[in-house]
ROMARTI-735277 format. One record per residue: residue number from 0; x, y, z of N, C-alpha, C, CB in turn; residue in one letter. Coordinates in steps of 0.1 Angstrom, whole numbers. Last residue first. Glycine has a CB too. Layout:
BEGIN
(NUM, (X, Y, Z), (X, Y, Z), (X, Y, Z), (X, Y, Z), A),
...
***
This chain:
BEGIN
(241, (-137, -99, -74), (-137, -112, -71), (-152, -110, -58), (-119, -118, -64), X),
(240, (-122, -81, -87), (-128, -88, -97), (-131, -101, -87), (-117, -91, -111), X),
(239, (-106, -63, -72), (-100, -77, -78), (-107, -89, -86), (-96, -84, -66), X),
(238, (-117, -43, -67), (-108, -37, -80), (-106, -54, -79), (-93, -23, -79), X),
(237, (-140, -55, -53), (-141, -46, -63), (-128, -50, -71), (-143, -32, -59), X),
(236, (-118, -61, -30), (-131, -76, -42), (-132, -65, -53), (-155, -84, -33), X),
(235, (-117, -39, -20), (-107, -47, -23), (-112, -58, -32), (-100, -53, -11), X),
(234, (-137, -28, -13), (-136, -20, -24), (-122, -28, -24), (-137, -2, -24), X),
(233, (-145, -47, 9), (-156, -47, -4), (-153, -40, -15), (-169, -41, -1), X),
(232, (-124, -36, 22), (-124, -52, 23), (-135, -53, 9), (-130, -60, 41), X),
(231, (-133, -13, 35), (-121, -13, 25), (-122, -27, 16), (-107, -13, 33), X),
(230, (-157, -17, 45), (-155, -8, 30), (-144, -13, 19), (-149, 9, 34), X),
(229, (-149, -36, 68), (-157, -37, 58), (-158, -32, 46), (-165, -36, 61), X),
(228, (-133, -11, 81), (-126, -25, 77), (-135, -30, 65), (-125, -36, 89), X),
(227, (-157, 5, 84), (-143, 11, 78), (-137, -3, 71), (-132, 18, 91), X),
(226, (-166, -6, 102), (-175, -5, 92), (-166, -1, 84), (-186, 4, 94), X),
(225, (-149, -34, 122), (-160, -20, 117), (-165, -16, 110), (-159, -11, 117), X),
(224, (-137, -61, 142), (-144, -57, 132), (-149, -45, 134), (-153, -65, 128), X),
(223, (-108, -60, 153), (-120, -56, 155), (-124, -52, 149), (-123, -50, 161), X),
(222, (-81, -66, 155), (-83, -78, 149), (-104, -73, 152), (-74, -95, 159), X),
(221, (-60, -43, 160), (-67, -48, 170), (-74, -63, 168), (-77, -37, 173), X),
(220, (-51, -20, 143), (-48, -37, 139), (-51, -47, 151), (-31, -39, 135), X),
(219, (-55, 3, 129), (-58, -2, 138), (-57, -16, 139), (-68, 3, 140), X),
(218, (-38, 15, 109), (-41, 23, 115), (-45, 14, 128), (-49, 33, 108), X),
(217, (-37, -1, 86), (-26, -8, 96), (-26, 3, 109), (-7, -12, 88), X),
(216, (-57, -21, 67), (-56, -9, 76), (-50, -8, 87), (-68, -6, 79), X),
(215, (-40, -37, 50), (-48, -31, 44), (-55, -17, 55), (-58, -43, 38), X),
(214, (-20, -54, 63), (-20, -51, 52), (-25, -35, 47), (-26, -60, 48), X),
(213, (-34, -54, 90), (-21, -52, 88), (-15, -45, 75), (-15, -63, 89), X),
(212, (-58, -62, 85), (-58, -50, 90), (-42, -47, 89), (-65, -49, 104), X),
(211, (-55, -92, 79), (-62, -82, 66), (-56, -65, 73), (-86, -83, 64), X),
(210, (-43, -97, 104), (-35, -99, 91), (-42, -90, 78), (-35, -115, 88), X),
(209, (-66, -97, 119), (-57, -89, 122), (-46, -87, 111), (-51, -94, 134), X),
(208, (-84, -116, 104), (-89, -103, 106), (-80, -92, 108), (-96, -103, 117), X),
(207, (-69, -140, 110), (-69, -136, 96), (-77, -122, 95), (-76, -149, 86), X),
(206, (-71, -141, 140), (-53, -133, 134), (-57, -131, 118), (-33, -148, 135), X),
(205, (-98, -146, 146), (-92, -135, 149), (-79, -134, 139), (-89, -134, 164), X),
(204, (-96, -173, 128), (-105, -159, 130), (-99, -148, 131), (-114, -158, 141), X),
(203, (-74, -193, 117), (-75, -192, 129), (-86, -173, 122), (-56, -194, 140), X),
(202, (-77, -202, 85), (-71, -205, 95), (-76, -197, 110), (-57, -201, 90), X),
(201, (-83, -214, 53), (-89, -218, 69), (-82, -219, 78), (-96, -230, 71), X),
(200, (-65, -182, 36), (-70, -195, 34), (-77, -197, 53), (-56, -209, 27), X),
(199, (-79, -153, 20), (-75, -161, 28), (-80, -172, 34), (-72, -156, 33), X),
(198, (-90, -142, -7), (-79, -155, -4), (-70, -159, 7), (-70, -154, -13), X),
(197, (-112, -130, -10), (-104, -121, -15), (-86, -134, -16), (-105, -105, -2), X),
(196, (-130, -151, 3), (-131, -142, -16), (-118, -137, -19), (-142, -127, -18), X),
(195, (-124, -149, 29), (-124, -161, 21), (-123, -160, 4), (-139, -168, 25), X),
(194, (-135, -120, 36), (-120, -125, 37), (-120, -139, 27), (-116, -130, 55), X),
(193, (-160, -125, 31), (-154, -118, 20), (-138, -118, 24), (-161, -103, 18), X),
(192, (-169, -142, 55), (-167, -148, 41), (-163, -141, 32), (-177, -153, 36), X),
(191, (-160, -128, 74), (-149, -137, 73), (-158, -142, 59), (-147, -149, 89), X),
(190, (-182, -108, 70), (-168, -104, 66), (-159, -114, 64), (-162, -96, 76), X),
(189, (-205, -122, 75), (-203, -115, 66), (-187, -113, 62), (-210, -104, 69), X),
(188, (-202, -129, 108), (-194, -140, 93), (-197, -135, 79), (-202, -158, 91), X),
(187, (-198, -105, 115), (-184, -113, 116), (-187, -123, 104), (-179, -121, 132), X),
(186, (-223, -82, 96), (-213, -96, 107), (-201, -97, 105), (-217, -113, 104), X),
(185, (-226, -50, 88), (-214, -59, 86), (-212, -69, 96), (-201, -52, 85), X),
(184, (-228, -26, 95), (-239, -36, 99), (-233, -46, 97), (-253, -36, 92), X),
(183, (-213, -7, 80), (-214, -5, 97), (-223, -16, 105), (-221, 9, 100), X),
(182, (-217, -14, 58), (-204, -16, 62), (-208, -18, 78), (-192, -2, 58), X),
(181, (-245, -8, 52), (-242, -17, 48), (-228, -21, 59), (-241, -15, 33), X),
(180, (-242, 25, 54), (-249, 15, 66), (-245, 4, 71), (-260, 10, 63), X),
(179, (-203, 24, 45), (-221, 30, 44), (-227, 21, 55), (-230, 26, 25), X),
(178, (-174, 40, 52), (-180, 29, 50), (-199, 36, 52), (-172, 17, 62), X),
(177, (-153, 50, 26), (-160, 54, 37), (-168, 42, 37), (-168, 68, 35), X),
(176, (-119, 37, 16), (-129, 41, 16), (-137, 41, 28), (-134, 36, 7), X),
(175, (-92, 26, -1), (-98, 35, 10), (-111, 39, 8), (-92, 47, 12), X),
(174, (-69, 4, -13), (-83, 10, -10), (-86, 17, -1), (-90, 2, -9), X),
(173, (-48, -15, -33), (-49, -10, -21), (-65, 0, -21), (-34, -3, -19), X),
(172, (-27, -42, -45), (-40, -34, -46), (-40, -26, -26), (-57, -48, -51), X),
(171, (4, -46, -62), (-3, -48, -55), (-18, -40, -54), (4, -48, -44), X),
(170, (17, -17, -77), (23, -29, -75), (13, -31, -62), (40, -30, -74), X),
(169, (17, 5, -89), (13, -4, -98), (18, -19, -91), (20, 0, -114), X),
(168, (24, 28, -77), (31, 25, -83), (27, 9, -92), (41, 27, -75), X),
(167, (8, 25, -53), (7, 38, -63), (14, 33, -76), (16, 52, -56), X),
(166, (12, 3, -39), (1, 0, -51), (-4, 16, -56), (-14, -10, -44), X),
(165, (37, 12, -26), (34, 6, -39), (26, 5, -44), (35, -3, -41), X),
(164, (19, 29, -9), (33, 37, -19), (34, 23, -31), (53, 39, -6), X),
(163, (5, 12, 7), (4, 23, 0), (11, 30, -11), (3, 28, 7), X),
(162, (23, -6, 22), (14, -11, 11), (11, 2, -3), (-3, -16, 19), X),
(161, (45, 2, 41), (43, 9, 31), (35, 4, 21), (54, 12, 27), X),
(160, (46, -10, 68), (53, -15, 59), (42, -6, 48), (56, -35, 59), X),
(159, (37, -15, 94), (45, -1, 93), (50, 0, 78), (59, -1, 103), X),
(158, (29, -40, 98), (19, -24, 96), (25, -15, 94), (12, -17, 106), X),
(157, (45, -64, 81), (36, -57, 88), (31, -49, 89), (36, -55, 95), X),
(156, (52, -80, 62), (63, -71, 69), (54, -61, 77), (73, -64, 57), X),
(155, (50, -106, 93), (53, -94, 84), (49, -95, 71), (67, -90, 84), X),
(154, (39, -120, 113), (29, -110, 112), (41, -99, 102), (22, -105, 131), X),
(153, (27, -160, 112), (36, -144, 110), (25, -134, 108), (47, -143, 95), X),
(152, (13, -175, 120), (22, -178, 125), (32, -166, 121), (24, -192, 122), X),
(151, (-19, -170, 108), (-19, -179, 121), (-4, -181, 127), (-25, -194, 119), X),
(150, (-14, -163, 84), (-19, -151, 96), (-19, -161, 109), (-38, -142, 92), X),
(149, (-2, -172, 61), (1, -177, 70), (0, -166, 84), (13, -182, 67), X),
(148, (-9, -150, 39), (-7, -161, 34), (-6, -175, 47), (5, -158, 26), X),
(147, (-1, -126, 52), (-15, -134, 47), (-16, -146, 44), (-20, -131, 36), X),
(146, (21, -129, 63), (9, -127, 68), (-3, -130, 63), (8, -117, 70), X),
(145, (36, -121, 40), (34, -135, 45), (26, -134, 55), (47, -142, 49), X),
(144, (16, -101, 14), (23, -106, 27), (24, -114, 31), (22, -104, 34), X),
(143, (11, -102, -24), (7, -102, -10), (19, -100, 4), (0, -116, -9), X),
(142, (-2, -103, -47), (12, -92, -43), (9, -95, -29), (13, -72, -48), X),
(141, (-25, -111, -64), (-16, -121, -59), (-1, -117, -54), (-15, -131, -71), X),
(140, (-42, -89, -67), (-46, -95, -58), (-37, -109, -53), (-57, -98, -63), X),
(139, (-26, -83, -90), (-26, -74, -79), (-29, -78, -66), (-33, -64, -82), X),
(138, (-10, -112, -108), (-19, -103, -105), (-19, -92, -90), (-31, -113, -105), X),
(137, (18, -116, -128), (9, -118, -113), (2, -106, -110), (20, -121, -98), X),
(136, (32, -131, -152), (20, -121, -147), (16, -125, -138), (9, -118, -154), X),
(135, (65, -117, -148), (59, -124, -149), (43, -123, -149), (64, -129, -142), X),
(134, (86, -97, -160), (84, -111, -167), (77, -120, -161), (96, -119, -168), X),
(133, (74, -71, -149), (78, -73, -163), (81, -87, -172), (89, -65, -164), X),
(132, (78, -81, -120), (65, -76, -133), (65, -80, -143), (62, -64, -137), X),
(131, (105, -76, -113), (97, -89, -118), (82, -88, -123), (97, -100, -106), X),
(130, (103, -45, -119), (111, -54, -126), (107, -69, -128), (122, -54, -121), X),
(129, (85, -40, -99), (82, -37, -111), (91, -45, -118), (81, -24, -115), X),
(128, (99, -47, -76), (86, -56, -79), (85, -53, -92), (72, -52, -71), X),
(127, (125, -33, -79), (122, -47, -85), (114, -54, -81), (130, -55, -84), X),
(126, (111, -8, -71), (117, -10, -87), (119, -24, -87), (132, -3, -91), X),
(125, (103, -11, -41), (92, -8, -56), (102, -11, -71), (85, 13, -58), X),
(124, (125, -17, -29), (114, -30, -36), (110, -27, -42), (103, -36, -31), X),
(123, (139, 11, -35), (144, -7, -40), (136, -14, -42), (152, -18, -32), X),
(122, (121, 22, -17), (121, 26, -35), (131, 16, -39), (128, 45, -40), X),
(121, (127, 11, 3), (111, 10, -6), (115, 17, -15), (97, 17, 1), X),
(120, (147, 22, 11), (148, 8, 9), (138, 4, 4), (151, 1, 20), X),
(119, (148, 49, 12), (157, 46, -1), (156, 28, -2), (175, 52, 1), X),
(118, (131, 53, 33), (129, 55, 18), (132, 48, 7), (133, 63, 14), X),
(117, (131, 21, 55), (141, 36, 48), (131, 38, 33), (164, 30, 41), X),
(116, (103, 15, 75), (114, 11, 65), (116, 21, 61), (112, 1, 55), X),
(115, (101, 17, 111), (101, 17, 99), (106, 16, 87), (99, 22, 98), X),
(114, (110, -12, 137), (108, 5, 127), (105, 3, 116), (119, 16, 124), X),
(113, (107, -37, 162), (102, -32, 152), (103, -16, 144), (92, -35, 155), X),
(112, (129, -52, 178), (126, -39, 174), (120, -27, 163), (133, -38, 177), X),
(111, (125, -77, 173), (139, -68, 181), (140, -54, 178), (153, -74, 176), X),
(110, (101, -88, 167), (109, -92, 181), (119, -85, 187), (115, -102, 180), X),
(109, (89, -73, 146), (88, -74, 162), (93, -81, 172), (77, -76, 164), X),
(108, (120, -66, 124), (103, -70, 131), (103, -69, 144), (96, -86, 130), X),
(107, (142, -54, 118), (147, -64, 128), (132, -74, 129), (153, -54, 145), X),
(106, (145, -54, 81), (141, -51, 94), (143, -63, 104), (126, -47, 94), X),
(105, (148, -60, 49), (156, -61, 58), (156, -55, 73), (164, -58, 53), X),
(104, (127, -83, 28), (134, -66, 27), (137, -68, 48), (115, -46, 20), X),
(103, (126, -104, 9), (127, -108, 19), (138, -92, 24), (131, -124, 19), X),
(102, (105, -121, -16), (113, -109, -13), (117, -106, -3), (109, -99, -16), X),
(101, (99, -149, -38), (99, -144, -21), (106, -133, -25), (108, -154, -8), X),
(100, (76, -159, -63), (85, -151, -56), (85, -147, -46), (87, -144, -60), X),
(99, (57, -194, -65), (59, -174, -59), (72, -175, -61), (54, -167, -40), X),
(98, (43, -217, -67), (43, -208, -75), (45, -191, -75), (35, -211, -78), X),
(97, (62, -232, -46), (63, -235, -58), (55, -225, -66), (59, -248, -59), X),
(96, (54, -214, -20), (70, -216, -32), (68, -222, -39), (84, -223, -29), X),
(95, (27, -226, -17), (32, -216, -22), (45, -211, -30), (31, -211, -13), X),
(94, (1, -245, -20), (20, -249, -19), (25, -235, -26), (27, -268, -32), X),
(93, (-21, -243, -24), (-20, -243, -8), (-3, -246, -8), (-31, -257, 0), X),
(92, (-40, -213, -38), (-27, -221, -39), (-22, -224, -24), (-15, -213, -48), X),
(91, (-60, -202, -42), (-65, -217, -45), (-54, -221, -40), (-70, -224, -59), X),
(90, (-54, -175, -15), (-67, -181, -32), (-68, -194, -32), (-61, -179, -51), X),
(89, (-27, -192, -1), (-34, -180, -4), (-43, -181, -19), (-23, -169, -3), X),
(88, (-15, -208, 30), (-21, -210, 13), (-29, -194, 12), (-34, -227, 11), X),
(87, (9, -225, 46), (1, -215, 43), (-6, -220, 31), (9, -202, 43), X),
(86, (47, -228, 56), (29, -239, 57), (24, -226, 55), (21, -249, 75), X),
(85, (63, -212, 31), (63, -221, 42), (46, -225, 46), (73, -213, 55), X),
(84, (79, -193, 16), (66, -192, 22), (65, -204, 38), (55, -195, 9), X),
(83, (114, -198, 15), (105, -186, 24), (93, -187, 26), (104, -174, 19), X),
(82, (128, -216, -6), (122, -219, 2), (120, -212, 18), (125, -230, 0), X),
(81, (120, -216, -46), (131, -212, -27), (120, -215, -18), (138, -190, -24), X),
(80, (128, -229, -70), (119, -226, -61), (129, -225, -46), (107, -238, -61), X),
(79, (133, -212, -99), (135, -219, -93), (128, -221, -80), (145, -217, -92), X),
(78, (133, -191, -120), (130, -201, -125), (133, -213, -111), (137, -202, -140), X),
(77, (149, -171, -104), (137, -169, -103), (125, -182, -109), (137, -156, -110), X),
(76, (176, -176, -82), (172, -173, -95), (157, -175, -100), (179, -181, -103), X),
(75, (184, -164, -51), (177, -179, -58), (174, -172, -70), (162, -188, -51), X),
(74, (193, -141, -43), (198, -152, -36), (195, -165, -46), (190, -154, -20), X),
(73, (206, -111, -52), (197, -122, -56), (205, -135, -50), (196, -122, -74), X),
(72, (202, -79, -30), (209, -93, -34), (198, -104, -41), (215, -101, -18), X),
(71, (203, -49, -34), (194, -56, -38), (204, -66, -39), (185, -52, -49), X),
(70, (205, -18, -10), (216, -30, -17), (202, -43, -18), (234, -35, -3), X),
(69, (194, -2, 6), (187, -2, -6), (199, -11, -20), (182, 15, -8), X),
(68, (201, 1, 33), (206, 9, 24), (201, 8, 8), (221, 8, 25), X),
(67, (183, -23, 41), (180, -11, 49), (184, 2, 36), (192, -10, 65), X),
(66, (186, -46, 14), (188, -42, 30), (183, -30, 28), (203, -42, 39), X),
(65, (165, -72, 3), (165, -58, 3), (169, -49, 12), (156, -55, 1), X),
(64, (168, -106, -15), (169, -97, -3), (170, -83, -5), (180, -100, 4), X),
(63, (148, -127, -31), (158, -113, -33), (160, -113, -19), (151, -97, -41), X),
(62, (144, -153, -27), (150, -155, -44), (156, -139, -42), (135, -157, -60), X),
(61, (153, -171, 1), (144, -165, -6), (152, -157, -20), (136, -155, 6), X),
(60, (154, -198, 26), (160, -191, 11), (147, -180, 9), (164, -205, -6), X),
(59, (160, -225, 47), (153, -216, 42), (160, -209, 33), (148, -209, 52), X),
(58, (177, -242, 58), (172, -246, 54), (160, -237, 46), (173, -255, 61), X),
(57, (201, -239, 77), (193, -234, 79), (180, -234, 73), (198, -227, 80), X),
(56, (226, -253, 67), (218, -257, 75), (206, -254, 81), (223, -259, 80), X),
(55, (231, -235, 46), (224, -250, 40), (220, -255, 54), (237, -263, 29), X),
(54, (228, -203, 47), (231, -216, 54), (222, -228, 47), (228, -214, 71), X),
(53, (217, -176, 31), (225, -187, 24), (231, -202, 32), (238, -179, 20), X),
(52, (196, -171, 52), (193, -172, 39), (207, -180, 27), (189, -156, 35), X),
(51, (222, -167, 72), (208, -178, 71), (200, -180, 61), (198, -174, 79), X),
(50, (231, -142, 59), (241, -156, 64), (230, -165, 65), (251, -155, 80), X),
(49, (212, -124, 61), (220, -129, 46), (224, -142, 50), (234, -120, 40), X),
(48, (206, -120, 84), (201, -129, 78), (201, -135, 65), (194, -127, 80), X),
(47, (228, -111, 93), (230, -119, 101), (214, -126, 92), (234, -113, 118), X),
(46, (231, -87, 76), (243, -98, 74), (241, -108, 79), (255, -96, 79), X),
(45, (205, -73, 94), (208, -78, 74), (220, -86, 72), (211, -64, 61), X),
(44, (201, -81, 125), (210, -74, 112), (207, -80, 98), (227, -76, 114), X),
(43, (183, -93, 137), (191, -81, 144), (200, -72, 132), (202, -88, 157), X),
(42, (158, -104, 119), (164, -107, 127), (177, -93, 131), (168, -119, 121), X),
(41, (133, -102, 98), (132, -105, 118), (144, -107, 122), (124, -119, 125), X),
(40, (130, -93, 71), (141, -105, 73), (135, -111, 93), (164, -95, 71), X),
(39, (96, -94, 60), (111, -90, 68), (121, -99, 71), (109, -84, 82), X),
(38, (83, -103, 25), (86, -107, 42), (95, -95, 46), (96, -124, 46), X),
(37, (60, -109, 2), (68, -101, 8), (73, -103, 15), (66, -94, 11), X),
(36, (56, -125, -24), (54, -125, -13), (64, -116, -4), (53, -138, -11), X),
(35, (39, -133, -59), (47, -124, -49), (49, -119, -35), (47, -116, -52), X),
(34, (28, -154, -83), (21, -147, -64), (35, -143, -62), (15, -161, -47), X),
(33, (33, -168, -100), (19, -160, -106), (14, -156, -91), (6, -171, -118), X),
(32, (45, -188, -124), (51, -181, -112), (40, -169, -114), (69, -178, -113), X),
(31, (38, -218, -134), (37, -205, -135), (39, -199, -127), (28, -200, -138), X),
(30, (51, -248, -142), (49, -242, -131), (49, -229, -134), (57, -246, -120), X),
(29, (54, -275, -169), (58, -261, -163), (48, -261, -148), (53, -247, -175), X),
(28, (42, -297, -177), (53, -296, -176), (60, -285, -173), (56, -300, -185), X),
(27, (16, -288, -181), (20, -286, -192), (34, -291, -188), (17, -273, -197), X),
(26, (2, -296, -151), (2, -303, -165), (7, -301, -178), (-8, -304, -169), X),
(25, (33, -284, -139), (17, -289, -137), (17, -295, -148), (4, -278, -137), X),
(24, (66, -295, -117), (56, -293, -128), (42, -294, -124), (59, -303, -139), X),
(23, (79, -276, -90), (72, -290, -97), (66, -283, -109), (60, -299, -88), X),
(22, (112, -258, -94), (97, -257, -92), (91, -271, -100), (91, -241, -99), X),
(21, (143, -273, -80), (131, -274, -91), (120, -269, -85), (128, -289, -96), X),
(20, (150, -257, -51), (150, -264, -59), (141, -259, -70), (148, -276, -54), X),
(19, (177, -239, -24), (163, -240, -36), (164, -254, -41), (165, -229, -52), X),
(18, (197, -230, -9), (185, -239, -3), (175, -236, -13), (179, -234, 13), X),
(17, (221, -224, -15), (221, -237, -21), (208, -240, -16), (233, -248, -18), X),
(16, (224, -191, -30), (218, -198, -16), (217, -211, -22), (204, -192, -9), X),
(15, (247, -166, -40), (237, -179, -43), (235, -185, -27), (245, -193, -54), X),
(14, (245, -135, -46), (246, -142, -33), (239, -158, -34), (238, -132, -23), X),
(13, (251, -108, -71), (246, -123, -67), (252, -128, -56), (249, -134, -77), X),
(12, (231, -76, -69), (246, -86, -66), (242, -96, -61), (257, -81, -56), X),
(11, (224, -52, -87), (220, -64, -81), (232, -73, -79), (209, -71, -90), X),
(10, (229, -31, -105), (228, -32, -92), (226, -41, -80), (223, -27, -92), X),
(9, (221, -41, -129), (238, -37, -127), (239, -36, -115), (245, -23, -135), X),
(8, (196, -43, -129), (204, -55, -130), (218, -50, -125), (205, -61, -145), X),
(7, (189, -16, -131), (184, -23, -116), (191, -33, -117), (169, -28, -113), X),
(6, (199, -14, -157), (201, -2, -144), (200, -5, -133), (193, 10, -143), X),
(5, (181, -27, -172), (195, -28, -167), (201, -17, -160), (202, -29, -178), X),
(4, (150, -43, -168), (161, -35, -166), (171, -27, -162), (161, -33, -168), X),
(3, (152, -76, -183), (144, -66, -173), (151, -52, -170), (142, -74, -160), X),
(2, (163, -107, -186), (163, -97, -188), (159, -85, -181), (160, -98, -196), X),
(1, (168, -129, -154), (168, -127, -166), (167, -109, -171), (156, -137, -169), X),
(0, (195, -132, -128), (184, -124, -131), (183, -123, -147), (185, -109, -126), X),
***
């Protein structure tokens, strides 16, 4: 972990994972790290996906882990590319590890029993989202979920997962609002094209509807358009300038 601060560094314990590489170059001979992606680990224990996040045979990685008790491991160093997004694309970017950070906080998901996440394990992410803030610039609109990014094959860290509490804290975007006529009149392809704006990429209807509602209204996540969903979704473009 480069600079950033040291109170959260001293807390962070290195766990290398041999499943990274070189981020590719663009035209300057660099790669900007400029999307932040969230996940659950899905599996029955935090040891038992530490151990897979570090298996070379297992062939996946992600740069933090965040268990339950609010113990922060660095798996992959940040100038590097790990490999957690996987097939997807979000805005213009269809090769994701190469310009993201993975975070990969510690629930069983829905296969083994989806709960909620600990306080004390969201107040870990929130301090080292803000920490990688601090060295990189990624936009609010680029703090996403692997859900979004890939709504046709995951669904974390999902609805139970605290959007709210971060983007108090300056991390990611979030929105509420009433919806007007406008909202309540709202097509389907009205909305799938302000889905398209905000950056999700051409994937399957229904799950990129269910994936916005995960995120963004995880009160009903049915994949059914309303007028509510619409508000939020138009005061999401708002603050994103898009």
């Amino acid at each position: 972990m480069s600079a950033g601060n040291d109170n959260l560094k001293n807390r962070i314990i290195a766990r290398p994972s041999p499943n990274c590489g070189d981020r590719p170059g663009d035209a300057r001979g660099d790669r900007k790290v400029d999307i932040l992606v969230l996940h659950y680990t899905g599996m029955q224990s935090g040891k038992a996906a530490l151990d897979r996040l570090c298996d070379p045979a297992a062939s996946v990685s992600s740069h933090y882990l965040v268990e339950e008790d609010g113990t922060i491991f660095q798996l992959v160093d940040e100038d590097k590319r790990a490999w957690h997004a996987g097939r997807g694309q979000w805005q213009e970017c269809e090769d994701v590890n190469s310009s993201s950070i993975g975070i990969e906080i510690v629930n069983p998901g829905h296969e083994f029993g989806y709960r909620a996440f600990p306080d004390i394990q969201i107040d870990a992410v929130i301090a080292l989202c803000r920490d990688i803030l601090t060295r990189h610039d990624i936009r609010p609109d680029r703090i996403i979920a692997h859900s979004d990014m890939a709504p046709d094959r995951k669904e974390d860290p999902g609805e139970l997962f605290p959007w709210d509490r971060l983007a108090a804290n300056d991390i990611g975007l979030w929105a509420s609002a009433e919806p007007t006529k406008d909202d309540d009149a709202c097509t389907e392809t009205e909305f799938d094209a302000m889905l398209d704006r905000l950056g999700y990429g051409p994937n399957d209807t229904p799950k990129r509807r269910i994936a916005f509602q995960r995120h963004w209204r995880p009160s009903d996540i049915s994949g059914k358009l309303d007028g509510e969903c619409a508000a939020i979704l138009r005061a999401l473009l708002a603050k994103a300038g898009r």
